[in-house]
C-alpha positions in Angstrom: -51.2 5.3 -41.5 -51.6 8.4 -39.1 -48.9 11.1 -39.9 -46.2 11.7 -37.5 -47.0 14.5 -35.6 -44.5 17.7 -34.9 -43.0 16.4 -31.3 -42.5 13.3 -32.4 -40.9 13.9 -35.3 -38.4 16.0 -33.4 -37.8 13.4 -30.7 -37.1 10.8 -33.8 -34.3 13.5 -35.5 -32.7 13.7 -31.8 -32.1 9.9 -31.3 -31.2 9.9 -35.1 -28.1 12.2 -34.2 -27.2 10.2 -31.0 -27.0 7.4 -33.1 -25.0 9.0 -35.3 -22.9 10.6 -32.7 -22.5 6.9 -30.8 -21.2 5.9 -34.2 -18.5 8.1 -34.6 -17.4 8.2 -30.8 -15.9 4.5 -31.7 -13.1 5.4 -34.1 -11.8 2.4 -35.5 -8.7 2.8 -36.9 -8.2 6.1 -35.5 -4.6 7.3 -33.7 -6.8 8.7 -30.4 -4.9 11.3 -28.2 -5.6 12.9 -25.3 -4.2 16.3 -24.5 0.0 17.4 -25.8 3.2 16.3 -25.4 4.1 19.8 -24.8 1.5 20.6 -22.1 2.9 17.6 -20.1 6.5 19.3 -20.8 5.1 22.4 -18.9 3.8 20.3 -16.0 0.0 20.0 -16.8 -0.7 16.7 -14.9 -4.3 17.2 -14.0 -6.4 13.9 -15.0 -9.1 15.6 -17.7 -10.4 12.2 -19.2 -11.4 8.8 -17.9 -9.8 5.2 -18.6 -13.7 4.0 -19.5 -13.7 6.9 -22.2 -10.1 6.2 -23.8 -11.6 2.1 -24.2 -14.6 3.8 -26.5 -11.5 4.9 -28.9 -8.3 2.1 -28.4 -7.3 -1.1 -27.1 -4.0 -0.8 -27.3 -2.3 2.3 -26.3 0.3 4.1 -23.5 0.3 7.5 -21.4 0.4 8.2 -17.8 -2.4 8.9 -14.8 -3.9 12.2 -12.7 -0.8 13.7 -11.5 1.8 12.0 -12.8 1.2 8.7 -11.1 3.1 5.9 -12.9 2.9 4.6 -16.2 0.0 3.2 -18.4 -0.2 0.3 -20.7 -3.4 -0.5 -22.6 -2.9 -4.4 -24.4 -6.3 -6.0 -25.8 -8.4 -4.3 -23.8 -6.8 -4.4 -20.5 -5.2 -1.2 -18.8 -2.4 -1.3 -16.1 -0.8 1.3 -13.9 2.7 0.6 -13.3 3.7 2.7 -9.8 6.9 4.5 -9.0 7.5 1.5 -6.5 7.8 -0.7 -9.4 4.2 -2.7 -8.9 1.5 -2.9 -11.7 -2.5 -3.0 -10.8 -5.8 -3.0 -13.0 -7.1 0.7 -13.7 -10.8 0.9 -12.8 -12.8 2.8 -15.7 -13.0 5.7 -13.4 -9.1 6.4 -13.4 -8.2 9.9 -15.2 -5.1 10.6 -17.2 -3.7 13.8 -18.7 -1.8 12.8 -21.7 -2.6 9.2 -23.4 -2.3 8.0 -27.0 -4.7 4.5 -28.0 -6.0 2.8 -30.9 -8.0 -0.6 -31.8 -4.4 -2.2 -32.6 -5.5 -4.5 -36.3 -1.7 -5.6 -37.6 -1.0 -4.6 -41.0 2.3 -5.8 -41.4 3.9 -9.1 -39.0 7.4 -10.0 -39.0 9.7 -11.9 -37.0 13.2 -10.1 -36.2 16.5 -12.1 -35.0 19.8 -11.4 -34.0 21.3 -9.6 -31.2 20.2 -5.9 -31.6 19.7 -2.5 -28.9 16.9 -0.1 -28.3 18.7 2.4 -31.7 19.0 -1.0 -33.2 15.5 -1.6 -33.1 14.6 1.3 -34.1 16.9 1.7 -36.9 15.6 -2.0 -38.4 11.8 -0.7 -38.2 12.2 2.2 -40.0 13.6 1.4 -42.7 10.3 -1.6 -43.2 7.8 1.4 -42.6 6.1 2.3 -45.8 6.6 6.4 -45.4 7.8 7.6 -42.1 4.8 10.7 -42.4 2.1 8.5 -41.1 1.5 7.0 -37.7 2.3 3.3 -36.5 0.9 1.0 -33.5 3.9 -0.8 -32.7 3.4 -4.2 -30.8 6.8 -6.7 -29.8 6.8 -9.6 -28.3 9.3 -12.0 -27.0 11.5 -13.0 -23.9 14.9 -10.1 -24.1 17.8 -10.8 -22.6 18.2 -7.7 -20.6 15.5 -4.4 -20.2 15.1 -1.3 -18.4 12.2 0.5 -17.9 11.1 3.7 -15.0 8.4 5.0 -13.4 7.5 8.4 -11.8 5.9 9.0 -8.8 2.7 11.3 -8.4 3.5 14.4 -8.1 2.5 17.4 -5.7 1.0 20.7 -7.1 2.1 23.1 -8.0 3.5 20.6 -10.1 6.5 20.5 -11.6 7.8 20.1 -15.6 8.5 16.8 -17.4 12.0 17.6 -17.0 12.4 18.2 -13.7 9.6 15.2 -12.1 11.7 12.9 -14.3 15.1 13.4 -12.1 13.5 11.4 -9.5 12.3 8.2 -11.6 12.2 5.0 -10.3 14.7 2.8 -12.7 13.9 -1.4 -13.3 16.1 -3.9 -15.0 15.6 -7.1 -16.0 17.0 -10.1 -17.5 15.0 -13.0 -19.4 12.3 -11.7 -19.0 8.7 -12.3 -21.4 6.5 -9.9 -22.1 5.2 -7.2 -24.8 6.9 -4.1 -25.9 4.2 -1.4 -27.1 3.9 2.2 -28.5 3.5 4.2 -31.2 5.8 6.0 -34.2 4.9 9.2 -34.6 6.0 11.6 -37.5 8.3 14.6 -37.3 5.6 17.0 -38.1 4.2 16.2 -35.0 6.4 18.3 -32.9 5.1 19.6 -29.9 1.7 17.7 -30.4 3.5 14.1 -29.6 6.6 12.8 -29.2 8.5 12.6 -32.6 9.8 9.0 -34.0 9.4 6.0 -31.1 7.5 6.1 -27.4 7.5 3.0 -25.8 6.4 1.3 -23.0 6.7 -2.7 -21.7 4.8 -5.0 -19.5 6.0 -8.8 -18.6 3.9 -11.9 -19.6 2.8 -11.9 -16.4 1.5 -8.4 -15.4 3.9 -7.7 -12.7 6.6 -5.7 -14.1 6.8 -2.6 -17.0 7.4 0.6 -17.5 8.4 3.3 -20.0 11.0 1.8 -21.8 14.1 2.9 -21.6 16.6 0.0 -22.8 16.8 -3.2 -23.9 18.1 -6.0 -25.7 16.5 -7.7 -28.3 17.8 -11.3 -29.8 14.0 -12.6 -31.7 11.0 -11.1 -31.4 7.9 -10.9 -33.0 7.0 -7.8 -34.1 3.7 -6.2 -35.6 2.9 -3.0 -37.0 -0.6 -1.3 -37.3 -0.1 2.1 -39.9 -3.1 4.7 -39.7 -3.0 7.9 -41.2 -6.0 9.0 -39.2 -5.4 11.4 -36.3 -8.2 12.8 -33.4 -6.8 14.8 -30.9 -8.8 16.0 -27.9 -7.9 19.2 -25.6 -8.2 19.5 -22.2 -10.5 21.9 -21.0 -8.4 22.3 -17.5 -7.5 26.1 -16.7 -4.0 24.1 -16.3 -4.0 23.5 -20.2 -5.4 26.7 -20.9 -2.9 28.8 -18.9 0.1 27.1 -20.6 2.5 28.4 -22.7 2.7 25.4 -25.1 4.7 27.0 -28.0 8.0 26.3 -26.6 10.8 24.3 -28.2 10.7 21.4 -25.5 13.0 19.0 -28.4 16.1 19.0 -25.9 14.2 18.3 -22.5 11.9 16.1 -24.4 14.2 13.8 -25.4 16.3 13.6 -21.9 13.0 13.0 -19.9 11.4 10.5 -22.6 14.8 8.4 -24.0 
């Protein structure tokens, strides 16, 4: 057997380490974020990273689009935009988003819920099934609810305004009977400033013509699956946006108007 000479074994290490690199892109049971809560607080809508590159990480997963622009739902596999005008469309791969949290959504605890029960309701009953509340949870529910209300924010124009302030001019949805999937994520108090603290949801209907971030609703039986990961990548923009921003502020006040 000839020996391998210098060049070649150099181009053999450098396909070894894409290999290894293509491994690890797809993170598996990884929580996968993209950019701070706090950032889009401070009004940093600028799309940084592609639809086609949040698939490599999550199946399942919410956020929003390059300036603002509507609403985002990611359920098995698929991604939709819901608009400020209430309509949902595909995203092409090439769409961009400042702020969006996926996973590959694997259940590890199912249960079915009945009974008349709120938003608070809902989210009092899950917490007290989760294992530890420092962890964080995929959060999938389906079923037909009697009444829900969900909004949607227009794209904004720059300079662009905070969370707080775009919000004031949402567009709000109701309605009754209606099938679909309620999804999000459960993030824990320590997370502060990084993500939204406890529940962020957002809903889509059976159908793929109405959603939103979730606002409302009323559950009577749903089924209801929960995916716990204690595994956490967080990627930073490298926008001057992002890097201009004051992001230690206490946001917990305006956070919770603009988000509940």
């Amino acid at each position: 057997m000839s020996p391998i000479r210098p060049a070649t074994r150099l181009l053999l290490g450098f396909s070894l380490l894409l290999a290894a690199c293509a491994h690890h892109d797809r993170r598996t049971d990884a929580l996968y974020q993209t950019s701070t809560i706090n950032a889009l607080m401070e009004g940093v809508y600028d799309g940084t990273e592609t639809i086609g590159e949040l698939k490599r990480n999550g199946d399942f997963g919410i956020g929003t689009f390059h300036a603002l622009d509507g609403e985002m739902i990611g359920l098995d596999g698929a991604f939709y935009q819901v608009k400020a005008d209430g309509t949902v469309r595909d995203v092409a791969d090439d769409a961009r988003t400042p702020f969006a949290v996926v996973k590959f959504f694997s259940a590890d605890k199912a249960f079915t819920i009945s009974g008349s029960r709120d938003m608070a309701g809902l989210m009092r009953e899950l917490d007290a099934l989760l294992p530890t509340r420092n962890a964080f949870y995929g959060v999938r529910i389906e079923g037909t609810f009697p009444w829900i209300q969900t909004r949607s924010v227009g794209a904004q124009r720059t300079p662009y305004p905070g969370l707080a302030e775009a919000v004031k001019n949402q567009a709000l949805f109701e309605f009754s009977h209606i099938r679909g999937t309620i999804i999000g994520f459960r993030s824990p108090d320590f997370v502060q400033g990084i993500n939204l603290p406890g529940y962020h949801f957002h809903f889509i209907s059976q159908d793929r013509k109405a959603g939103g971030h979730l606002l409302g609703c009323r559950i009577e039986t749903a089924s209801v699956a929960l995916d716990e990961t204690g595994d956490f990548h967080l990627v930073l923009p490298r926008s001057d946006g992002f890097r201009r921003s004051d992001l230690g502020r206490d946001h917990r006040s305006e956070l919770d108007t603009a988000e509940r």
